[in-house]
C-alpha positions in Angstrom: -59.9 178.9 139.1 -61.7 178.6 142.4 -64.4 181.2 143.4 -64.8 181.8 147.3 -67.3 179.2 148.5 -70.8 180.9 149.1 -71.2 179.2 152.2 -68.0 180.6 153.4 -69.0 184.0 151.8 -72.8 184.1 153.5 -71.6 184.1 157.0 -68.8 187.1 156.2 -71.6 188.8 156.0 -72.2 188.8 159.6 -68.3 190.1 160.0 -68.1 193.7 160.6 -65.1 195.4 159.0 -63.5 196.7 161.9 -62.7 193.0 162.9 -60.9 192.1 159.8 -59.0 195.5 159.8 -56.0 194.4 162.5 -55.6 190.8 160.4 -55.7 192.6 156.5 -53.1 195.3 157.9 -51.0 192.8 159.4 -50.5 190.6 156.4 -50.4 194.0 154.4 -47.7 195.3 156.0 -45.8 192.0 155.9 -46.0 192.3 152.1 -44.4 195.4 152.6 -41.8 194.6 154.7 -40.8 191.5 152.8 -40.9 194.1 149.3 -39.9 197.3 150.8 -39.4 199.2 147.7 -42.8 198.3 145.9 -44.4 201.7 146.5 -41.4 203.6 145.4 -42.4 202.1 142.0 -45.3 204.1 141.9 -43.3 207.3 141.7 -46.2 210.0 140.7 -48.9 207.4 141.5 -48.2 206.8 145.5 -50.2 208.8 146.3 -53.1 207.0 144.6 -55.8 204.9 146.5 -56.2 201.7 144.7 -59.7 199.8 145.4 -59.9 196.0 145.1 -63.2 194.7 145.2 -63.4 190.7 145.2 -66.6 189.7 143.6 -67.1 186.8 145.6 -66.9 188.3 149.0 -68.7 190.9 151.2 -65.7 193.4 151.8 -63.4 195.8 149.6 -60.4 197.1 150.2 -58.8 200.6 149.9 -54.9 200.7 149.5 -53.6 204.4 149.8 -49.4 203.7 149.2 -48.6 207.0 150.4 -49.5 206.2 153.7 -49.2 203.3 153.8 -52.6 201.6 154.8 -54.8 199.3 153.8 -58.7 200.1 154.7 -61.4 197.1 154.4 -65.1 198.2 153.6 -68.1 196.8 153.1 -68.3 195.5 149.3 -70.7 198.0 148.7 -69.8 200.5 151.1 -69.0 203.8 148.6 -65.4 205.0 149.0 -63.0 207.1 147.1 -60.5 205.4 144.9 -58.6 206.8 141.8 -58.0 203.4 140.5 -59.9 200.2 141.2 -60.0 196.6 140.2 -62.8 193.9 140.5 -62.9 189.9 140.2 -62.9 186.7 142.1 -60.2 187.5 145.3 -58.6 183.9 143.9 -57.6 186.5 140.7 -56.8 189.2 142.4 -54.0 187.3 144.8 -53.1 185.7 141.8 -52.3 188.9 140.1 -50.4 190.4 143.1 -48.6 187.1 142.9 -47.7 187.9 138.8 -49.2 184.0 138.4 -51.9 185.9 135.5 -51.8 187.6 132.9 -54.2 191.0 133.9 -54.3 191.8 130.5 -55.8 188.5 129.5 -57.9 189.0 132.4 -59.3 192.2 131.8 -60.0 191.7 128.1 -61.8 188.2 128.6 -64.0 190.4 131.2 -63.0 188.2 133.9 -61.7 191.4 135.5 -62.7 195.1 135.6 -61.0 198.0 136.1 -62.0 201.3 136.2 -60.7 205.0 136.9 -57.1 205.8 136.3 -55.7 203.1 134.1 -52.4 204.9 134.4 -52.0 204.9 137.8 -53.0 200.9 138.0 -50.6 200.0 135.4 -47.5 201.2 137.3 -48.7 199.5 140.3 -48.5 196.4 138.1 -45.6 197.4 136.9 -44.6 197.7 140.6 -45.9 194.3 141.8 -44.6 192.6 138.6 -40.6 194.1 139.5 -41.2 192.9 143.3 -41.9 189.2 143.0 -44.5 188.6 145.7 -44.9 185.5 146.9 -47.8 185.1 149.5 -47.5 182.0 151.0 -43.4 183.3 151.9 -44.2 186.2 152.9 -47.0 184.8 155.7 -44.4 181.8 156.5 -41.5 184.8 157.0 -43.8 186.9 159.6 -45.4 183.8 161.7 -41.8 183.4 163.8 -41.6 179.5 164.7 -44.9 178.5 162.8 -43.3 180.2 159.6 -42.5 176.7 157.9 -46.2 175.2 158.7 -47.6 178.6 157.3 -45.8 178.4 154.0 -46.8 174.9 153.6 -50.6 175.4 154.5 -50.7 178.9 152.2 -49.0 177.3 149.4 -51.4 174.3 149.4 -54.5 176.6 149.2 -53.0 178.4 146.2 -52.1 175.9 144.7 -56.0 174.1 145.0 -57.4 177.9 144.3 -55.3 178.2 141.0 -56.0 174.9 139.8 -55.0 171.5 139.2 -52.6 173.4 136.5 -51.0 175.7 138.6 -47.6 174.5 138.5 -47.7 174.4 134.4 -49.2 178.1 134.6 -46.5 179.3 137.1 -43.7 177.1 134.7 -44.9 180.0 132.2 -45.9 182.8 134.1 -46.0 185.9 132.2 -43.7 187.8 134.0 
């Protein structure tokens, strides 16, 4: 499993959040559109903000369903989340993606979550019933450059995941 480069993470640093806002929302609320019942999963819980916090980069992210928005943050900018998560953004996607098991994750420590477990397992619950599938989704919202996009997106994930990525997603847990 492939941790963000540091020399790609060093110079994020010099990114301010504001600039990565307009791209994150974007691809956010392509997700969205391409799963448009994902946050009526939630039921009590969409109202919940859910914070993701990739280890290996300088931002967070702050996901309020209700809204729907997504806010990104520097990684240790304080912000109020009910729920949160924490690991290599490589995990993370892959979790959204259902290509992990979270619990295996979260009990080898390769992920942490803390605050309301409750609320984080029915947006599992919610991602796992939805089928996400990145590298689609970004092909589906580029317009003409949607077949390159699927092909370049689907080639990182698969070299993020790992030379066994296609035996892993042959027995995905979900």
């Amino acid at each position: 499993m492939m941790k963000i480069p540091q020399a790609v993470a060093a110079p994020a640093r010099l990114v301010p959040p504001f600039l990565l806002n307009p791209l994150v929302s974007r691809v956010f609320h392509q997700v969205i559109r391409a799963h448009p019942g994902l946050f009526e999963r939630l039921g009590e819980h969409v109202n919940k903000r859910f914070g993701f916090r990739p280890s290996d980069l300088p931002f967070a992210f702050l996901v309020e369903p209700g809204k729907p928005r997504i806010s990104v943050f520097r990684q240790d900018a304080a912000f109020e989340a009910d729920a949160a998560i924490e690991g290599p953004l490589v995990m993370l996607l892959a979790l959204l993606e259902g290509k992990l098991d979270g619990d295996a994750l979260f009990f080898s420590r390769d992920i942490t979550v803390t605050g309301d477990m409750e609320a984080m397992l029915a947006l599992r619950n919610a991602l796992d019933d939805c089928n996400v599938d990145l590298p689609a989704d970004l092909g589906n919202g580029a317009g003409p450059f949607g077949p390159v996009v699927r092909s370049i997106a689907g080639y990182i994930r698969e070299k993020a995941l790992g030379a066994d990525a296609h035996d892993r997603e042959a027995h995905s847990w979900n």
